[in-house]
N, CA, C and O atoms as a GROMACS GRO file, in nm:
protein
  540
    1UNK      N    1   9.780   9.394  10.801
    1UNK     CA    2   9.642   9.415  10.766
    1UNK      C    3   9.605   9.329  10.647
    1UNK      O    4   9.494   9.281  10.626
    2UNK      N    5   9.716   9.315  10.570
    2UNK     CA    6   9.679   9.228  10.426
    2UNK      C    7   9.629   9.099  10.455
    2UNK      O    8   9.529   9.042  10.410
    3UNK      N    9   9.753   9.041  10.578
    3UNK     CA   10   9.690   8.908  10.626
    3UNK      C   11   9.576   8.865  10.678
    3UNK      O   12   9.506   8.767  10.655
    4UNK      N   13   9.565   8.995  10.784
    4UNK     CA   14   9.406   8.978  10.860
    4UNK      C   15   9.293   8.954  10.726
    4UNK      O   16   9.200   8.874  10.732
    5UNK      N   17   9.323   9.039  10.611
    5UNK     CA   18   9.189   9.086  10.498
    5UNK      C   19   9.193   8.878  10.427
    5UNK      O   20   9.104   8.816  10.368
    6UNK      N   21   9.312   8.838  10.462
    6UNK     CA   22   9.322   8.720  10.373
    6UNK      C   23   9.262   8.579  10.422
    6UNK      O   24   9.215   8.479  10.369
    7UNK      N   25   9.288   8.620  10.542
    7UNK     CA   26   9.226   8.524  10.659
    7UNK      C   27   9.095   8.562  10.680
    7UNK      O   28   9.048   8.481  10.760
    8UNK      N   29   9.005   8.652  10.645
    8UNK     CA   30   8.881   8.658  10.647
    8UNK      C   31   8.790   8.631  10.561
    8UNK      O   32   8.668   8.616  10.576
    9UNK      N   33   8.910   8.623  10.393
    9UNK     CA   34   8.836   8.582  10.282
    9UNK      C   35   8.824   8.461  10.286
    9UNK      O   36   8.714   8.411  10.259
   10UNK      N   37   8.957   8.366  10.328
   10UNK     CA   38   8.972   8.229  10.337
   10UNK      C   39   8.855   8.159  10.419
   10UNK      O   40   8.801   8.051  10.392
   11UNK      N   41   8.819   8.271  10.556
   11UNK     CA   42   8.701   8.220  10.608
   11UNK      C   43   8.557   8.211  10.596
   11UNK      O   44   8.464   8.135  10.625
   12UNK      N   45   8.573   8.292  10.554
   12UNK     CA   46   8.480   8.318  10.437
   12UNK      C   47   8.400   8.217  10.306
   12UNK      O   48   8.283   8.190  10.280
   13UNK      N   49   8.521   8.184  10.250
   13UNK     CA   50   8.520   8.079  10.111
   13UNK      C   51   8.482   7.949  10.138
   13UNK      O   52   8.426   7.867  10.065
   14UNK      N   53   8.549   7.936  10.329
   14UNK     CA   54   8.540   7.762  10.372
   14UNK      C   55   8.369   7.760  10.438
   14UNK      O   56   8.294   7.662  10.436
   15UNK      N   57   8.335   7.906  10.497
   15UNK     CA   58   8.200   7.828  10.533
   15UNK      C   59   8.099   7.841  10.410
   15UNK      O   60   7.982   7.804  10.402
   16UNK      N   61   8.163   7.889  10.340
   16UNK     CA   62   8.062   7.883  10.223
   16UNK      C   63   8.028   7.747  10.162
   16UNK      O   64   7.916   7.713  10.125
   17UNK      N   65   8.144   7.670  10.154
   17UNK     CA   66   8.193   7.560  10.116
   17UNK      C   67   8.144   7.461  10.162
   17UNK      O   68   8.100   7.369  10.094
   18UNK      N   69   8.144   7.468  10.292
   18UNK     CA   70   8.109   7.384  10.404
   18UNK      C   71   8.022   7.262  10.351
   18UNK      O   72   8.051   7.147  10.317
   19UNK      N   73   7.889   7.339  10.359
   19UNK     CA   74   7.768   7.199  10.340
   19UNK      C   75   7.821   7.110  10.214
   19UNK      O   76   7.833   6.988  10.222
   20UNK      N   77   7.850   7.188  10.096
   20UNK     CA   78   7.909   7.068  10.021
   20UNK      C   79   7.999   6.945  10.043
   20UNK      O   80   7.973   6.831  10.006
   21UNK      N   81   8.147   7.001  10.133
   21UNK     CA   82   8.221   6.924  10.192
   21UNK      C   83   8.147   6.847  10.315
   21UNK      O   84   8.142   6.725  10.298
   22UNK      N   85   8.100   6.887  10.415
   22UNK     CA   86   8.049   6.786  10.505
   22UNK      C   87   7.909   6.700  10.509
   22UNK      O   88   7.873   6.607  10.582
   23UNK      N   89   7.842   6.771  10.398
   23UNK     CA   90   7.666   6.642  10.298
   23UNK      C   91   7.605   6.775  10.323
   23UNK      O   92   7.640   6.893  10.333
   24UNK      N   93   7.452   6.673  10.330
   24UNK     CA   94   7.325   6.786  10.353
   24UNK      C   95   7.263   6.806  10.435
   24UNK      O   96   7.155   6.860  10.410
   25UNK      N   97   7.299   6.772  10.588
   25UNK     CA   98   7.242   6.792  10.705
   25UNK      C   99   7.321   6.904  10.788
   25UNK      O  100   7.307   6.921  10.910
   26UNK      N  101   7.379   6.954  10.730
   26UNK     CA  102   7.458   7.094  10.790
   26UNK      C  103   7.344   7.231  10.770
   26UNK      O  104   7.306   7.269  10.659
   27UNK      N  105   7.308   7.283  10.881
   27UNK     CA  106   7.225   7.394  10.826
   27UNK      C  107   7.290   7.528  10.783
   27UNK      O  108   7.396   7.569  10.832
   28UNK      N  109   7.238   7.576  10.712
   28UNK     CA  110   7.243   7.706  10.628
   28UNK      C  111   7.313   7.787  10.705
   28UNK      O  112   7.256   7.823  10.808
   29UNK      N  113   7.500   7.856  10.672
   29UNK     CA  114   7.549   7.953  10.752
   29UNK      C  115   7.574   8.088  10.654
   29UNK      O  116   7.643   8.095  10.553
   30UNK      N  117   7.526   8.154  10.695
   30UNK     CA  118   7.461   8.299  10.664
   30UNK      C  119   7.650   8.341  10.637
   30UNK      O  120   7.733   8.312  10.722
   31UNK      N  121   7.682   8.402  10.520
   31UNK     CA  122   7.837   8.463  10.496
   31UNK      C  123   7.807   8.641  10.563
   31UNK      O  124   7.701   8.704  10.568
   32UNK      N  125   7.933   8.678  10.603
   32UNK     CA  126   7.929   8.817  10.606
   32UNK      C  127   8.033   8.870  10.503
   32UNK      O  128   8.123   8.798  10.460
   33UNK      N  129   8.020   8.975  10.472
   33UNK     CA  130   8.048   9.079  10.342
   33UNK      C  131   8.238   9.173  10.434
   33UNK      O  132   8.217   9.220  10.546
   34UNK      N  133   8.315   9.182  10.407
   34UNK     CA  134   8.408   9.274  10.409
   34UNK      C  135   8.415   9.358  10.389
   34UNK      O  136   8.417   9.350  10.266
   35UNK      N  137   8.427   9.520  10.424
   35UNK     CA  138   8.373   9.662  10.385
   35UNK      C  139   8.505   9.694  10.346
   35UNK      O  140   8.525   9.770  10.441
   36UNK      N  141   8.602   9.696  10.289
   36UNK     CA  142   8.729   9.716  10.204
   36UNK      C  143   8.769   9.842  10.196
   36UNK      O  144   8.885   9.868  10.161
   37UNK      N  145   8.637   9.981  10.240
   37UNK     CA  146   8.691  10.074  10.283
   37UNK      C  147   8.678  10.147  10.430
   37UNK      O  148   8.629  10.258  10.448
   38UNK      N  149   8.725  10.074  10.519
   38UNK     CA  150   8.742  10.072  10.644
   38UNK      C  151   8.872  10.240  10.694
   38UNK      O  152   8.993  10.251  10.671
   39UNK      N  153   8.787  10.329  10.756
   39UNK     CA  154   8.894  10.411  10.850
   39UNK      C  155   8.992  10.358  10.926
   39UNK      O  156   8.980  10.309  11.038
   40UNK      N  157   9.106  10.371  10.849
   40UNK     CA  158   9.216  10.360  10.984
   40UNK      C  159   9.296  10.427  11.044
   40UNK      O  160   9.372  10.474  10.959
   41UNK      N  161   9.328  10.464  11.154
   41UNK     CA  162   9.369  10.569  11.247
   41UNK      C  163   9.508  10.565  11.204
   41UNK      O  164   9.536  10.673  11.151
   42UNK      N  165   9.594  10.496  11.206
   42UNK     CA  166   9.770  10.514  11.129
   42UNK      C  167   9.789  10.373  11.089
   42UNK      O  168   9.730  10.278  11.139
   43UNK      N  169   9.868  10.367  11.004
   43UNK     CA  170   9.971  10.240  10.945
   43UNK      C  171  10.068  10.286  10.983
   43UNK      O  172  10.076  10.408  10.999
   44UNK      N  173  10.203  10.177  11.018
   44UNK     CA  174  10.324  10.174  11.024
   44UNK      C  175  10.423  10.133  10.930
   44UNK      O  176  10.424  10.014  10.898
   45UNK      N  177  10.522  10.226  10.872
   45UNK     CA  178  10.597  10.141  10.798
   45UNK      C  179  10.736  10.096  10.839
   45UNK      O  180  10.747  10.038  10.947
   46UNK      N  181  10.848  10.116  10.762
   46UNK     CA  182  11.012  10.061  10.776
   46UNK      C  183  11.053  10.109  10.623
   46UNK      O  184  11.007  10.047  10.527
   47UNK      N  185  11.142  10.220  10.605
   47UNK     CA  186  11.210  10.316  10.525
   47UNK      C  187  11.277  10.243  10.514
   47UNK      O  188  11.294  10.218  10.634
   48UNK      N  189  11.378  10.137  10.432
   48UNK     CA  190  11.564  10.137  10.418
   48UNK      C  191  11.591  10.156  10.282
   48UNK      O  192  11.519  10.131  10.185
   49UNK      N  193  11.760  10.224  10.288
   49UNK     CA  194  11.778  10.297  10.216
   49UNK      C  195  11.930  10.221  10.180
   49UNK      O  196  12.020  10.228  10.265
   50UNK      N  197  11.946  10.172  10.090
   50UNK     CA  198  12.015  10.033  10.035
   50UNK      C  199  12.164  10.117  10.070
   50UNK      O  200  12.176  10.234  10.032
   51UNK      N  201  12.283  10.041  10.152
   51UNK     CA  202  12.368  10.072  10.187
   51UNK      C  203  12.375  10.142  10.340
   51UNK      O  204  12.471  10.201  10.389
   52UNK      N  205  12.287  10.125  10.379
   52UNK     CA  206  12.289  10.207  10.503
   52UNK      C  207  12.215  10.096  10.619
   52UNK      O  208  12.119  10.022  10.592
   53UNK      N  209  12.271  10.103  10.728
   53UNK     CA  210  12.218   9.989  10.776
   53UNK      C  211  12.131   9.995  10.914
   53UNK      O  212  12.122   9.896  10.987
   54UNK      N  213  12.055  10.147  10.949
   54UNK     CA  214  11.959  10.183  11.026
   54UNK      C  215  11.795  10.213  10.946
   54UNK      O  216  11.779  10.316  10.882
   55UNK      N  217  11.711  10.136  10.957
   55UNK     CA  218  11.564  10.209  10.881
   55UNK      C  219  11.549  10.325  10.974
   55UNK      O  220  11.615  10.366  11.070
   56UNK      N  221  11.451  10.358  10.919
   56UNK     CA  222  11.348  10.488  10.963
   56UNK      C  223  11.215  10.458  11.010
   56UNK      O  224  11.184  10.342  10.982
   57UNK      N  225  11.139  10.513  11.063
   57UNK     CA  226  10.990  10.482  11.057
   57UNK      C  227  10.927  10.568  11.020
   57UNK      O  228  10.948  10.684  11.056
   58UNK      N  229  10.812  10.528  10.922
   58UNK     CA  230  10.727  10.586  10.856
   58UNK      C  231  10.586  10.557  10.861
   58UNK      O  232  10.543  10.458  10.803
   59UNK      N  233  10.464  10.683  10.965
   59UNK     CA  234  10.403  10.640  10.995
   59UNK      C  235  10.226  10.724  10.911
   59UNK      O  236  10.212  10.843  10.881
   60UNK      N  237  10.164  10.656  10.901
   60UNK     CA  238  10.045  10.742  10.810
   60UNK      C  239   9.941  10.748  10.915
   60UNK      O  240   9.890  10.657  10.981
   61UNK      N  241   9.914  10.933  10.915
   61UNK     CA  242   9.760  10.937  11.010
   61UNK      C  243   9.652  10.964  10.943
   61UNK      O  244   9.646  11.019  10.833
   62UNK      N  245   9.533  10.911  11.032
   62UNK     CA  246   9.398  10.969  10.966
   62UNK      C  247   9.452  10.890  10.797
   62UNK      O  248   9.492  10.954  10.699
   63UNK      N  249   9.439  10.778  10.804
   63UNK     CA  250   9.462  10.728  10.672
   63UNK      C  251   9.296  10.683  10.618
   63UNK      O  252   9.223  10.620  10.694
   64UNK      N  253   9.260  10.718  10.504
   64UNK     CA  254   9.148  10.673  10.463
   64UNK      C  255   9.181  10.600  10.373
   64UNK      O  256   9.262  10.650  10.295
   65UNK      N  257   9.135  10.446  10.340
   65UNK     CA  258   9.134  10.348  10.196
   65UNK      C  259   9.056  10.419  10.088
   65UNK      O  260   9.109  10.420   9.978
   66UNK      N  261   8.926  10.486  10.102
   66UNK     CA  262   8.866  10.568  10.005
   66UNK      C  263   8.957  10.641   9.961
   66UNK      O  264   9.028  10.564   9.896
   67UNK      N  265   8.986  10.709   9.956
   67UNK     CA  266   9.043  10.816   9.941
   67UNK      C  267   9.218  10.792   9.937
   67UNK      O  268   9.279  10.880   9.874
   68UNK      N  269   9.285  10.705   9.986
   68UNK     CA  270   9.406  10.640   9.926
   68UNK      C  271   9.551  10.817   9.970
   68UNK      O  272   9.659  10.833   9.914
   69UNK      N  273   9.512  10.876  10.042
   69UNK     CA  274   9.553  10.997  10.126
   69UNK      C  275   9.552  11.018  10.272
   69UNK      O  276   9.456  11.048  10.342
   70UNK      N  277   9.663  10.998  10.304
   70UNK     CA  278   9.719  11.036  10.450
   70UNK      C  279   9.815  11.130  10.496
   70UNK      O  280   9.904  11.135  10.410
   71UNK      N  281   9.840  11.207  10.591
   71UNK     CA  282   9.912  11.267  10.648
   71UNK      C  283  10.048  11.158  10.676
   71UNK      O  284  10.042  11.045  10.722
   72UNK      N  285  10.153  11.223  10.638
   72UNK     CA  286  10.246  11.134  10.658
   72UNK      C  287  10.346  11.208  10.759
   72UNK      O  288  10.374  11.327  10.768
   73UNK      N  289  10.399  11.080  10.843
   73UNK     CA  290  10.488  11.119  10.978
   73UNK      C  291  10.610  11.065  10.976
   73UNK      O  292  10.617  10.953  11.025
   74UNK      N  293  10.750  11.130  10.916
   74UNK     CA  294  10.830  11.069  10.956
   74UNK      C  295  10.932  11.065  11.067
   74UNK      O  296  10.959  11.168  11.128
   75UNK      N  297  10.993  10.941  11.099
   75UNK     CA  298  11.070  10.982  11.186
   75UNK      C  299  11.200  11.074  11.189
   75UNK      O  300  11.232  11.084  11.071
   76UNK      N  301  11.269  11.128  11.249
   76UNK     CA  302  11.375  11.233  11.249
   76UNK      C  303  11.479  11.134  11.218
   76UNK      O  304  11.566  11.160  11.301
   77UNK      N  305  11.516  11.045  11.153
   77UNK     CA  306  11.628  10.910  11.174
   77UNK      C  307  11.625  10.929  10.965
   77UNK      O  308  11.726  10.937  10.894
   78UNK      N  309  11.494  10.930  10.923
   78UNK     CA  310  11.476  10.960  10.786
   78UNK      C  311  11.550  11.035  10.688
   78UNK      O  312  11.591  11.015  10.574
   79UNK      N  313  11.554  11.147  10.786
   79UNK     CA  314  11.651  11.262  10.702
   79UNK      C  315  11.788  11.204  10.697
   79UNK      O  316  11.854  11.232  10.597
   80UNK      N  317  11.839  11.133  10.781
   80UNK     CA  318  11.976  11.100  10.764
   80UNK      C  319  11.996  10.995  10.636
   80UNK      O  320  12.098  10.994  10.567
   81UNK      N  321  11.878  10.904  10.615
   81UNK     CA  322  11.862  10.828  10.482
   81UNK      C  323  11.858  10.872  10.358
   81UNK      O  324  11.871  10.808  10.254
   82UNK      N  325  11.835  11.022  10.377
   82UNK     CA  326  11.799  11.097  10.262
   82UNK      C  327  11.728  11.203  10.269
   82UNK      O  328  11.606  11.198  10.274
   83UNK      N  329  11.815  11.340  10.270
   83UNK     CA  330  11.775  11.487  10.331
   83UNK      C  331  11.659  11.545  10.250
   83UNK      O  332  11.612  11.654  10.282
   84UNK      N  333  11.623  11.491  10.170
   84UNK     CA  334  11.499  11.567  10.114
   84UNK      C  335  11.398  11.505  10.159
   84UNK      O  336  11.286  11.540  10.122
   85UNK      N  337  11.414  11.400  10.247
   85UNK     CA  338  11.235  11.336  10.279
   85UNK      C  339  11.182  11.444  10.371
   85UNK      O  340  11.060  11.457  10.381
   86UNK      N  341  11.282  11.543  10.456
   86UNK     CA  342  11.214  11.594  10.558
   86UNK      C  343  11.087  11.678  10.460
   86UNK      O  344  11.001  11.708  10.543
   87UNK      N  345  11.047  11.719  10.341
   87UNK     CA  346  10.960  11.802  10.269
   87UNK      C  347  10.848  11.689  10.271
   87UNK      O  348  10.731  11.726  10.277
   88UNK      N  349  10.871  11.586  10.268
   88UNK     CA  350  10.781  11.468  10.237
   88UNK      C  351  10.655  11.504  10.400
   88UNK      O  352  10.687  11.508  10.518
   89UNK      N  353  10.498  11.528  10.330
   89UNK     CA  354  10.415  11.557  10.382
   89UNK      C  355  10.291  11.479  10.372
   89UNK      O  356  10.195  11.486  10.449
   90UNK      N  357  10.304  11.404  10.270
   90UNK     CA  358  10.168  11.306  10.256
   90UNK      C  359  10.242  11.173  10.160
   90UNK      O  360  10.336  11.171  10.081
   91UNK      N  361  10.124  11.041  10.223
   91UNK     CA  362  10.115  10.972  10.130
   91UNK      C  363   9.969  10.969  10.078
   91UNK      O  364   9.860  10.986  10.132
   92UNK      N  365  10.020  10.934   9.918
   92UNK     CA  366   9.884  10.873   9.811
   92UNK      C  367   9.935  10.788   9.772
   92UNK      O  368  10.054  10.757   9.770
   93UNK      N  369   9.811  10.725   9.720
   93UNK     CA  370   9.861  10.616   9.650
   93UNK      C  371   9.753  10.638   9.530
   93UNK      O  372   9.631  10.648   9.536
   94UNK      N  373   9.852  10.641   9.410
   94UNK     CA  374   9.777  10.668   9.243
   94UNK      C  375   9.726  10.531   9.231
   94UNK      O  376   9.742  10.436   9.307
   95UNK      N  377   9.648  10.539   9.098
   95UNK     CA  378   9.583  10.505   9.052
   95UNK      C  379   9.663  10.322   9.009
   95UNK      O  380   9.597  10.218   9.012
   96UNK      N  381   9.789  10.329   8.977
   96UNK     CA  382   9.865  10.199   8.910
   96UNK      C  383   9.900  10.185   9.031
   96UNK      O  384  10.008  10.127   9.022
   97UNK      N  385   9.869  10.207   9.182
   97UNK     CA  386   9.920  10.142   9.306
   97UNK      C  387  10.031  10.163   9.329
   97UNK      O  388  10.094  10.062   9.361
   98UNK      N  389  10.076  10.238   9.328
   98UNK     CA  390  10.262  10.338   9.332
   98UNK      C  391  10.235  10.434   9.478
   98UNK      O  392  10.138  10.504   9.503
   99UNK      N  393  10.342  10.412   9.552
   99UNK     CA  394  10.315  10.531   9.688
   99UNK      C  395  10.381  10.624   9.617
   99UNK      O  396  10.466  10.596   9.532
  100UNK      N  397  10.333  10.780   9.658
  100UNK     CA  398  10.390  10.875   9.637
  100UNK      C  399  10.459  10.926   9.800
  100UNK      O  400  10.428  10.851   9.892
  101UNK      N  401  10.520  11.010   9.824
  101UNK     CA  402  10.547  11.082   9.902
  101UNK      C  403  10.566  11.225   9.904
  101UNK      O  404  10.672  11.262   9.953
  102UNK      N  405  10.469  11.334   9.853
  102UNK     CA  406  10.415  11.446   9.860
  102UNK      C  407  10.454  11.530   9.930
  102UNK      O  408  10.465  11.483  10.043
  103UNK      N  409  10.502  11.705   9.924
  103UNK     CA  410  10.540  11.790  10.007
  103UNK      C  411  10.442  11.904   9.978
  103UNK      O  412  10.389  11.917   9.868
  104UNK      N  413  10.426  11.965  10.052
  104UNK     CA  414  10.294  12.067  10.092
  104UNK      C  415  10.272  12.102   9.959
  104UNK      O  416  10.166  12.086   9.899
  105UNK      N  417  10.357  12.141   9.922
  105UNK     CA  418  10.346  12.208   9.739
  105UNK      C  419  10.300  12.170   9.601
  105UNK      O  420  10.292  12.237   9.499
  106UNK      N  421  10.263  12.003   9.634
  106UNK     CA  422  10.242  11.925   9.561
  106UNK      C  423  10.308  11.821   9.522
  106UNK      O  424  10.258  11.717   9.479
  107UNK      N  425  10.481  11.859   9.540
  107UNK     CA  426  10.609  11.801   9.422
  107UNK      C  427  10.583  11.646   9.485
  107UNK      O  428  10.537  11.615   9.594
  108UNK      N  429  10.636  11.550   9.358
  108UNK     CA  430  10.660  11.437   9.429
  108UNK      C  431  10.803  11.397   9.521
  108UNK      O  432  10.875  11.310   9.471
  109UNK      N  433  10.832  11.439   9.614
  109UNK     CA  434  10.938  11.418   9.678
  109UNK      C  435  10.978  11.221   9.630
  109UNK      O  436  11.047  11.198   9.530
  110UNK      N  437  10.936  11.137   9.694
  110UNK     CA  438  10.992  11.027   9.664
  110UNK      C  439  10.854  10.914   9.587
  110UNK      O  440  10.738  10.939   9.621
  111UNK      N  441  10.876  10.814   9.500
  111UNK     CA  442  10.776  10.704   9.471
  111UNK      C  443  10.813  10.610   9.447
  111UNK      O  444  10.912  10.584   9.379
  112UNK      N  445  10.719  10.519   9.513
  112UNK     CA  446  10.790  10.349   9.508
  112UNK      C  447  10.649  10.285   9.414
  112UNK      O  448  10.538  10.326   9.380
  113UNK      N  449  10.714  10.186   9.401
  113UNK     CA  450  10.619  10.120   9.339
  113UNK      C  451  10.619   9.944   9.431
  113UNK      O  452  10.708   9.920   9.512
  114UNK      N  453  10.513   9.845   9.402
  114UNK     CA  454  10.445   9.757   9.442
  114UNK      C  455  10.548   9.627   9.391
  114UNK      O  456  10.502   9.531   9.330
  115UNK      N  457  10.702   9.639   9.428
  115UNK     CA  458  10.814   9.521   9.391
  115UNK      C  459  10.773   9.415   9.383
  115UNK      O  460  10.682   9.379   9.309
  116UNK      N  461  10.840   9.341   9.466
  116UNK     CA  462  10.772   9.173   9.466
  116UNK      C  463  10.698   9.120   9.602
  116UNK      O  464  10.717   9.026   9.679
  117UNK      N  465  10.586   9.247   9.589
  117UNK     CA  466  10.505   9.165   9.696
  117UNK      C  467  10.509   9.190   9.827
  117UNK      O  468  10.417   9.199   9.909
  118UNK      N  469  10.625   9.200   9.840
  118UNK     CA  470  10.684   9.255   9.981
  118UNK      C  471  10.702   9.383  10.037
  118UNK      O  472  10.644   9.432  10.134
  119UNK      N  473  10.796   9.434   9.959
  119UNK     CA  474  10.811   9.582   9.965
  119UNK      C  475  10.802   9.631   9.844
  119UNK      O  476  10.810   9.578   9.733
  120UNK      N  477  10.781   9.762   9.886
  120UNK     CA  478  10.714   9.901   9.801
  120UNK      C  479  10.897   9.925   9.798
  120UNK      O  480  10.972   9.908   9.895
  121UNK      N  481  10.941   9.974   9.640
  121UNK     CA  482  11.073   9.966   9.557
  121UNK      C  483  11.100  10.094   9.511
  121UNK      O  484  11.059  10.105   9.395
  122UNK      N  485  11.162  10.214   9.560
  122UNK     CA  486  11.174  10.359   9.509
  122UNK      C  487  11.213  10.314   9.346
  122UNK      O  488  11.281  10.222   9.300
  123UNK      N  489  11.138  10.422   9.284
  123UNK     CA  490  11.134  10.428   9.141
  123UNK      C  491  11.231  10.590   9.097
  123UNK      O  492  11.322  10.606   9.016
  124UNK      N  493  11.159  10.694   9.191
  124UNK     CA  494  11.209  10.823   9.192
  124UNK      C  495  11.224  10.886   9.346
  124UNK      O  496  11.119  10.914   9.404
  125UNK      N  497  11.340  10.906   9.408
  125UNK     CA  498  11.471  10.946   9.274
  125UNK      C  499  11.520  10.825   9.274
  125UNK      O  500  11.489  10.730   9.346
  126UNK      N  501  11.618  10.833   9.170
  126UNK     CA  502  11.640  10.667   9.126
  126UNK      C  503  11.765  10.654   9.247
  126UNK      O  504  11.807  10.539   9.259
  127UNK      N  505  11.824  10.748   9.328
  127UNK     CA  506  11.927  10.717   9.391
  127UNK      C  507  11.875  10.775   9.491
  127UNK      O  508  11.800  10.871   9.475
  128UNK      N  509  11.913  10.718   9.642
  128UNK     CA  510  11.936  10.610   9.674
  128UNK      C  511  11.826  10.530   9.608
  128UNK      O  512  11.736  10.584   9.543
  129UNK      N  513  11.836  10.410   9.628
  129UNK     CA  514  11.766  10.312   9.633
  129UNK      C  515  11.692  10.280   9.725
  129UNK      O  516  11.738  10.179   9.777
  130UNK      N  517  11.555  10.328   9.797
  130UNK     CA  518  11.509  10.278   9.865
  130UNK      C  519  11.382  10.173   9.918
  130UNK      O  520  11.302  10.150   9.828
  131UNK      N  521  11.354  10.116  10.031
  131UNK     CA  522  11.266  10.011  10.022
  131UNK      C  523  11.148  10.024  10.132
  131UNK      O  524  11.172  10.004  10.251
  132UNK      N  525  11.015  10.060  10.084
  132UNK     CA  526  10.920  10.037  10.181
  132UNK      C  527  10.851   9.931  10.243
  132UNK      O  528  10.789   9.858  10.165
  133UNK      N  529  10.842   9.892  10.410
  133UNK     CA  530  10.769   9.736  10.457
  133UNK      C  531  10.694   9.791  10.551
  133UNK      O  532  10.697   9.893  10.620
  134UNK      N  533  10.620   9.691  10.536
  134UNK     CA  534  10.476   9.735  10.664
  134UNK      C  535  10.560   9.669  10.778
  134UNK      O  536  10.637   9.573  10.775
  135UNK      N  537  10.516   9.759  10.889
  135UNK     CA  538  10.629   9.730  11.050
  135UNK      C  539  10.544   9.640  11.086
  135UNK      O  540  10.561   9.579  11.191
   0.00000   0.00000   0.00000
């Protein structure tokens, strides 16, 4: 999804660009706007859990960007990565861009934070070590 959002800005920037780069007989192309908080029905992720050499899947429903809160689905392969995710009931995502992973009760079961770009980097609990990627 990041790519699609990147490839629309890029397209974006070039027809804007346009008449300058090709003179002044190019007529006027009207830009459209990106709505950045778009409904999306689920994201997919990829759980691994450093030393172990099966991921999990981790999937978010009824995900809203407003609102940065989804129902979270994991797969039954998860618990074997680490027996306390089965409590894990929602993702958010706070305010410094950190996933949480939430159990009905509130607690933070697991949180990663925004590594290098790639994957989302468990912060808590500090053991295992685990790594979130968009599937």
């Amino acid at each position: 999804m990041k790519l699609v959002f990147a490839a629309a800005i890029g397209a974006i920037g070039t027809v804007g660009a346009m008449p300058s780069l090709v003179g002044r007989d190019v007529p006027h192309v009207e830009t459209v706007a990106v709505h950045s908080g778009m409904h999306v029905d689920s994201e997919s992720y990829l759980l691994r859990v450093v030393g172990k050499d099966q991921p999990c899947s981790v999937v978010l429903r009824d995900a809203s960007h407003a609102e940065k809160l989804a129902r979270l689905d994991l797969a039954p392969a998860c618990a074997g990565l680490f027996d306390r995710l089965v409590e894990a009931q929602f993702w958010l995502e706070d305010r410094e861009g950190d996933i949480l992973f939430v159990a009905d009760d509130g607690r933070t079961v697991a949180q990663f934070f925004p590594g290098d770009g790639v994957a989302y980097e468990s912060v808590k609990p500090a053991r295992p070590l685990m790594m979130l990627t968009e599937e």
